[in-house]
N, C-alpha and C positions, 0 to 999 in steps of 0.2 A: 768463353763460358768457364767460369771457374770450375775447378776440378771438383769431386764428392767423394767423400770415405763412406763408401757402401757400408762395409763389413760394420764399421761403427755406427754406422744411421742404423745398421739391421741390429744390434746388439741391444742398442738401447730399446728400440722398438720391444726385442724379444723379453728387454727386462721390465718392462710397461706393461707387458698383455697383450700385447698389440699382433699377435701370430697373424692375422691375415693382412694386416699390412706390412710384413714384413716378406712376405711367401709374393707382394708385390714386384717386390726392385728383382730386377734382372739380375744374375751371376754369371759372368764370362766366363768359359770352360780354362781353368788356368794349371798352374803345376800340381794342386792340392787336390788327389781326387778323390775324399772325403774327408767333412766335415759336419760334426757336432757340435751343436751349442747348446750350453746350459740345459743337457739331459738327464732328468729327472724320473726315480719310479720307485714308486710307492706300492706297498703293498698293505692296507689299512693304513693305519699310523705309521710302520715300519718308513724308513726309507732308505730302500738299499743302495741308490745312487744319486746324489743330488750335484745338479748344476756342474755338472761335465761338459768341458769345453776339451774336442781334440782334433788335430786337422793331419794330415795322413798326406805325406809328399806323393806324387806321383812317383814309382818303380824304385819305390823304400821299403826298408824292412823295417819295423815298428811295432816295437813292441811292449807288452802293457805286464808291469809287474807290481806285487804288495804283499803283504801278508794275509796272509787266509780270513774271508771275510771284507777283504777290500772294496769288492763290489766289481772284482776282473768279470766274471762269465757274465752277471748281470749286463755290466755295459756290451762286452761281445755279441747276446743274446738281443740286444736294444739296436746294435746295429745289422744284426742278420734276420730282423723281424721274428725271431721267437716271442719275442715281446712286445708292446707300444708302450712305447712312455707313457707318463703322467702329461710331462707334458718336455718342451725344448723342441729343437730343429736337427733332423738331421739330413746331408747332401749329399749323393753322390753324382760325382761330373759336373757339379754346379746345378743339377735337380734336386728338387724336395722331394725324399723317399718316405719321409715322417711316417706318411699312414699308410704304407704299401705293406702287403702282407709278405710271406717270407718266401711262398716261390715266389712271385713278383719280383723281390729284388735279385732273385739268384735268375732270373731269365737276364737282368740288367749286368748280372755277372762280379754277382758278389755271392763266393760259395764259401762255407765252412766245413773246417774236419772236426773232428770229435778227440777228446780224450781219449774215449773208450774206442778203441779199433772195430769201424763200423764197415765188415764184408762179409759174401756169402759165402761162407765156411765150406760149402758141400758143392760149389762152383770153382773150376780151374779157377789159374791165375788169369787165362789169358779172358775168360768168361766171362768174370767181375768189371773188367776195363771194358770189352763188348758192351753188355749190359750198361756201362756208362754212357759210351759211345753215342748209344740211341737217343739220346735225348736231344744233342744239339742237332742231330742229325733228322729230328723228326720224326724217328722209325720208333720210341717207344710203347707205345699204342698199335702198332702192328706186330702182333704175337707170330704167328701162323707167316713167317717168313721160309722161303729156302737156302737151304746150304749154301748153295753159288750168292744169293741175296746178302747173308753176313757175312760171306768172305769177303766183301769187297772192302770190310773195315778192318783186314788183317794189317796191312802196312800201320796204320794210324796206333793198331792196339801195339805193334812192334816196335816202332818209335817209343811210344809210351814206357814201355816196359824196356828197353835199353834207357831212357834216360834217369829211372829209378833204380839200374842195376836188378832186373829180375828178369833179363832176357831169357836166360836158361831153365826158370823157374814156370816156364809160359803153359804147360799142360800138367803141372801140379796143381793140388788140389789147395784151393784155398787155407783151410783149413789146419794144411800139415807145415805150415809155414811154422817159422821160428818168427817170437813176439815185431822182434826189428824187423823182418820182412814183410809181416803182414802191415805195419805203419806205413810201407815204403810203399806198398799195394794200394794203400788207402793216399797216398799222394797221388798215384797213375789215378787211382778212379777221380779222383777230386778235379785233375787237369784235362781228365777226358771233356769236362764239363766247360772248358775253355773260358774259364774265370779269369776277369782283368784286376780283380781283387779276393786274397785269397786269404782266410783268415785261420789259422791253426791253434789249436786246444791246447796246450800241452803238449808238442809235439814228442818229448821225449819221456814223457812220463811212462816209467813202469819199465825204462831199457838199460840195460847195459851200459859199461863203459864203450865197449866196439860197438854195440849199435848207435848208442849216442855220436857218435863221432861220425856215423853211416848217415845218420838224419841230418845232423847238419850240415856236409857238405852236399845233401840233397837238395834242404835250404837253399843254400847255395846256388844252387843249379835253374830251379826252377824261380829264383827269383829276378831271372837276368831278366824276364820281358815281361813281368807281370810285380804288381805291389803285395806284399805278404803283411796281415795283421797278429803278433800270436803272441798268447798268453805264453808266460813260461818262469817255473820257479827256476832253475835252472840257469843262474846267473853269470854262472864262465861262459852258458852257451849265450847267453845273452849279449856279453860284453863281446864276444867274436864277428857277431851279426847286424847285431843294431843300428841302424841311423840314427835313431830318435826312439826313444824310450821315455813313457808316460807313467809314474809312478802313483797307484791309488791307495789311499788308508782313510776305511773307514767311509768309503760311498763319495768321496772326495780326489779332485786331480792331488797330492803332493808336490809333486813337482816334473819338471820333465824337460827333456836337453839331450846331448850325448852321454853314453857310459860315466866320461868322466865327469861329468857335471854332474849326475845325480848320485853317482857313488859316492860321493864328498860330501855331500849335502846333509847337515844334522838332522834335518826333520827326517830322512830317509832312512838313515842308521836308527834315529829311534825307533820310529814305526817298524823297524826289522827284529831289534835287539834291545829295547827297552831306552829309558832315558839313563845315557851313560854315569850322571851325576847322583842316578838311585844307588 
């Protein structure tokens, strides 16, 4: 039997109209473990992201850059169900998550962090990662637990908080952290949730030169067994981390490859810094 080019039978499909024949052919679970096609979203007439195609290696770091108004959190949000498109495909593991809402996809184990450093201020360090905890663990919904009942997630929250560097930090108060440590806190709670895809904000927006260098070897750290998505203006940290970098201007892919490939790339330098020949 002659061979078939799925992806391209599905393509054209997708560019016909044709979404439920396309949601037909089978996808074998392979290295890519997501992909978007031709994602689109409109907001009346607006259209802050059209016809975004991006495919996401398996245990890559991948990351999406452009100038402000590019349509970066737009697509972020498109893929961690804050939003639905208009319209396009999107896959994770070789499933259609298209029309899944957004805990739905994060039980699937696709979690995001935020920009804005999202913890409870007035809860330990070690409380915040607990309170994480419960959820893969089923226990969120049972309030009225005992003492001896949450200790038995101390080892997990310890782990956790050694591999973010906040082991000593573990009965401080959230809150009295410094800007870089509470980021570092908001990585523990995010890994509590045992995400196989993990997509970051900005992760270094609003730090220091020393915590900057703190977050990205955290990067680092937590990206050995799991695939990382992350916006980030932040382009030395970019070019340190990257596999594959996807570049948007203007609701549009521009272009995208490694560091070196897109950093050479004319259309790239405009969209950053103007057309050189103005």
């Amino acid at each position: 039997m002659a061979a078939t080019n799925d992806s391209g039978d599905q393509h054209l499909l997708l560019r016909a109209g044709r979404y439920e024949d396309a949601l037909l052919k089978p996808v074998p679970r392979d290295d890519n473990i997501l992909e978007a096609r031709n994602l689109t979203k409109c907001f009346g007439s607006f259209a802050a992201v059209t016809d975004v195609n991006l495919t996401v290696k398996r245990h890559s770091i991948h990351a999406m850059i452009g100038p402000n108004g590019a349509g970066k959190t737009t697509t972020f949000n498109l893929i961690t169900k804050f939003l639905k498109p208009t319209s396009g495909l999107l896959r994770f593991n070789g499933e259609d998550v298209t029309q899944l809402s957004a805990p739905a996809v994060a039980r699937k184990g696709i979690v995001r962090s935020f920009q804005i450093s999202a913890i409870f201020p007035r809860m330990t360090v070690a409380e915040n990662v607990r309170l994480a905890l419960l959820r893969p663990a089923r226990l969120a919904q049972r309030f009225w637990r005992s003492e001896r009942g949450l200790s038995a997630l101390d080892g997990q929250i310890d782990e956790l908080l050694k591999k973010v560097g906040l082991r000593q930090q573990r009965n401080s108060c959230a809150g009295s952290l410094a800007y870089g440590h509470r980021r570092a806190l908001e990585f523990a709670t995010t890994l509590a949730l045992d995400p196989e895809l993990m997509l970051l904000d900005e992760p270094t927006s609003g730090l220091g030169h020393e915590d900057v260098d703190r977050i990205t070897d955290l990067i680092r750290v937590v990206s050995a067994d799991r695939t990382i998505i992350m916006v980030e203006h932040n382009l030395s940290l970019v070019s340190r981390l990257a596999d594959q970098i996807t570049v948007l201007a203007r609701g549009r892919v521009l272009a995208e490859g490694p560091y070196e490939t897109v950093s050479s790339d004319r259309r790239v330098i405009e969209a950053y810094i103007g057309d050189a020949d103005d």
